[in-house]
Phi, psi and omega in degrees: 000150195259143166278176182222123170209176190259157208282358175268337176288359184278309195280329196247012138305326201258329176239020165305291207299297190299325192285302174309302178286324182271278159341260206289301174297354164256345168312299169327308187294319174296292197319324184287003209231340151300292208257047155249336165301358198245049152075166191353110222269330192307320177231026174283138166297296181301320193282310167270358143326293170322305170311285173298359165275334200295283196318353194257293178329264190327307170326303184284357154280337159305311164300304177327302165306285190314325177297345199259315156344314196259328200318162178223076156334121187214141141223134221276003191259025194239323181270152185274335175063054155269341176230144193276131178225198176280182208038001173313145124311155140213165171231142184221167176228149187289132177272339190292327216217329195093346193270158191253105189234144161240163204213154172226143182281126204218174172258199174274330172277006186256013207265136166223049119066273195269031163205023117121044169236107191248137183286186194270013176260335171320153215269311181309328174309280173321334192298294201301314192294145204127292193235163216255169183318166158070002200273121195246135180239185173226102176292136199238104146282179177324286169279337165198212165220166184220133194233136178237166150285110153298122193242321160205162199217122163186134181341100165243120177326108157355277192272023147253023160253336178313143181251320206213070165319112168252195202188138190337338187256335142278004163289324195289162164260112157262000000 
């Protein structure tokens, strides 16, 4: 299945990956090699330490690879956004309450939830693609359903709604 992402959540997918295979993991690799020279493994701190960051590297490079693998380059400033598509703004109102939520479609790793950037697998997402301004749904939860109106839909860059970017020093194992 293809992942969908915008072309910056891809460079910082990419470059994760590279930071982690060049950088951080032979840095690890040292270190664990340091601290097998210093005699008996059984109880060294430092050898299994070293060791579980390694297995943690590698995990997250196997992920990292399958993400970049599957990604779907999308740049959504590219679409006219008369229909919610990836990369929308939308604004929708509750028809029950009246409240107003805004939501931007995003890809999964670019997804931030609690600042209205949701991915594009998410059950609002799916609802919203598709359909156009006056266009009214029903969202079905757990516990109840909910029905809303689109009031409005239009393009804003991802990552200048992102709150929380990450950067070589969250790429690292500390």
């Amino acid at each position: 299945m293809k992942e969908p992402m915008s072309i910056e959540g891809y460079d910082l997918l990419v470059e994760e990956f590279k930071y982690l295979l060049e950088s951080e993991k032979p840095k690890v690799a040292h270190e664990k090699l340091v601290a097998a020279a210093q005699g008996d493994r059984s109880e060294n701190a430092d050898y299994h330490a070293a060791k579980e960051k390694l297995r943690f590297i590698d995990k997250r490079l196997f992920y990292l690879n399958s993400m970049i693998q599957k990604s779907q380059i999308i740049d959504p400033a590219l679409h006219e956004h008369t229909r919610v598509s990836f990369g929308s703004s939308i604004v929708i109102e509750n028809i029950d309450t009246g409240d107003e939520e805004h939501y931007t479609i995003c890809g999964v790793l670019e997804s931030e939830p609690e600042h209205g950037l949701i991915s594009v697998h998410s059950p609002l997402a799916c609802a919203l693609l598709g359909k156009g301004v006056g266009d009214q749904f029903k969202l079905r939860l757990p516990n109840a359903s909910k029905e809303y109106e689109i009031l409005a839909i239009e393009y804003k860059n991802i990552f200048s709604l992102k709150k929380n970017i990450r950067t070589k020093n969250d790429f690292a194992f500390h």
